[in-house]
N, C-alpha and C positions, 0 to 999 in steps of 0.2 A: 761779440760777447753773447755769450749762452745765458739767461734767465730761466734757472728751474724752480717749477713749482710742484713741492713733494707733499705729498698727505694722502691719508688713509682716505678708504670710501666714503664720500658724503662729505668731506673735509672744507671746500671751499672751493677748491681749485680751479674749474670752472666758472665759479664766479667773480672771483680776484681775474683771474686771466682776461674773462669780457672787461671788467672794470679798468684794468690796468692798461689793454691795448684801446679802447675809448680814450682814456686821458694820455694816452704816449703814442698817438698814432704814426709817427717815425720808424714805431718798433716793426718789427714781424715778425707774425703768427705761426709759429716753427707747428704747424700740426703733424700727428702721430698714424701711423696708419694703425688700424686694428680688424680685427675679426668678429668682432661682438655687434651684436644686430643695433640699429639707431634707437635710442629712446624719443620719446615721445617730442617732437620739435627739433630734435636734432638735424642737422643738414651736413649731406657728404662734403668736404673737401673743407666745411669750417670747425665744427669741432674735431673732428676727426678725419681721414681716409678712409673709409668702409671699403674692406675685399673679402675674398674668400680665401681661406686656408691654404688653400693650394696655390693661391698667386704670392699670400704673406710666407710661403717656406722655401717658396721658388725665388721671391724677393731676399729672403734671408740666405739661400745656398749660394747665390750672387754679391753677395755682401754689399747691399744696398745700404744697411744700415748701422748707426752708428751703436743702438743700443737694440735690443730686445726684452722683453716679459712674456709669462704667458701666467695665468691663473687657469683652475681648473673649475669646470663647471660649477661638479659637485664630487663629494668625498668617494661617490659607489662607483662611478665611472671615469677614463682617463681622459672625455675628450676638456680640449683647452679653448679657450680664448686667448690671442695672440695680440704684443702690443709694440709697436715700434718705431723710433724715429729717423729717417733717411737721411745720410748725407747730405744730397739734393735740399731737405728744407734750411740748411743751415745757410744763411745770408751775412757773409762776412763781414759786409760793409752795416750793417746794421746791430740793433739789441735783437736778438732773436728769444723770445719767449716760448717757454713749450713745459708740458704735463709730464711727468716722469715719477719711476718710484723710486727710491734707492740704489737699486743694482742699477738702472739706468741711468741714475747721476751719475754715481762713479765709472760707469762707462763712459760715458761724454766727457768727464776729466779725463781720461786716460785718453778720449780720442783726441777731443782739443786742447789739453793742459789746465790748469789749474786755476791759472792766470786769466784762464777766459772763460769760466764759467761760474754762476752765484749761484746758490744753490739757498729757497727760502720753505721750509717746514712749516706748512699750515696743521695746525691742530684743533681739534676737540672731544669732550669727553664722548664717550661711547652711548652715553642715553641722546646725548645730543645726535650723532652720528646716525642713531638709529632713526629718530624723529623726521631727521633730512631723508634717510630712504625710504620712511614707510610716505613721506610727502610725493616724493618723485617715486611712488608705486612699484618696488624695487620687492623679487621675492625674497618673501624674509629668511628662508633657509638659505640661499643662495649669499643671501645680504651678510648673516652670520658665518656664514662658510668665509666671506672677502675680509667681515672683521675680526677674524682670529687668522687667516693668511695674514693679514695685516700688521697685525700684534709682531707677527717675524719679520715681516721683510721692513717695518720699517725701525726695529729694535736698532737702535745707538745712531739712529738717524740727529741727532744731536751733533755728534761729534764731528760730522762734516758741514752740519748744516754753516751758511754766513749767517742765518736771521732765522728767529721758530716765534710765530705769531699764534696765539689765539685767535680764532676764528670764533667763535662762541662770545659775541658781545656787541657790543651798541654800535648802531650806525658812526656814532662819533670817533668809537675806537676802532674800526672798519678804515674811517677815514685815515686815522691815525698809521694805522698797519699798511696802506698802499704811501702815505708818506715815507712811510721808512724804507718797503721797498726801493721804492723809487732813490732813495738817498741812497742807498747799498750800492747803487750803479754809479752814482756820483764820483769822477776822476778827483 
């Protein structure tokens, strides 16, 4: 079983994801490789894969993976950040959790079926959104560039989702929202 967790910038995702493999330690941590430099505390190989471009398109022309993204810097120029998740992390025998945006869910349903993937919509409003990236020191042009990309790629994210959570509330409803999670996977 595939556990997607979908949301805009700033949305939760990483922090439902620690949360959720702390209280489900059975699962695995399906991490993503990407191109974009570590923020601040970040470590290679647990939030993410860190490579360089030329290994993520050499990895992509090998079809290592099951999904791919890329985002663009900024509006003036082409180059990208690249985001992807391998074959390799998927652990059959297992829940496998991992970060994905849309195009990427529905690539994983198409890789692994339907059947074996959940797919859960973290949200929050946009002042909120912005609060979270001016906290974690994020540029704010670059940041506004992610949430109007954002606005598209996750538009009718609804319609597939199994579960769309508010993120933007009380520790109690925090708790509330990885319960349900967690039940969503429930046989």
């Amino acid at each position: 079983m595939l556990l997607i967790l979908c949301g805009k910038t700033a949305s939760g995702k990483n922090t439902y994801r620690e949360m959720l493999m702390q209280r489900n330690q059975s699962w695995h941590r399906a991490i993503s490789h990407t191109t974009r430099m570590k923020r601040q505390g970040e470590q290679n190989h647990f939030q993410y894969h860190f490579v360089d471009t030329v290994s993520f398109i050499t990895m992509a022309i090998q079809n290592f993976f099951i999904e791919t993204t890329d985002y663009r810097l900024s509006e003036y120029n082409e180059e990208k950040l690249y985001y992807g998740l391998t074959k390799a992390e998927i652990d059959n025998e297992k829940i496998n959790l991992a970060i994905l945006n849309q195009d990427g869910a529905k690539n994983a349903i198409k890789y692994l079926g339907k059947d074996k993937v959940k797919i859960v919509y973290l949200y929050s409003d946009n002042e909120e959104l912005r609060r979270r990236g001016h906290k974690r020191l994020e540029d704010s042009v670059r940041f506004e560039m992610r949430l109007r990309d954002d606005e598209i790629q996750f538009e009718g994210i609804e319609n597939i989702a199994d579960l769309v959570l508010n993120t933007n509330c009380s520790p109690e409803q925090h708790e509330l929202n990885y319960r349900a999670i967690e039940k969503l996977l429930e046989v």
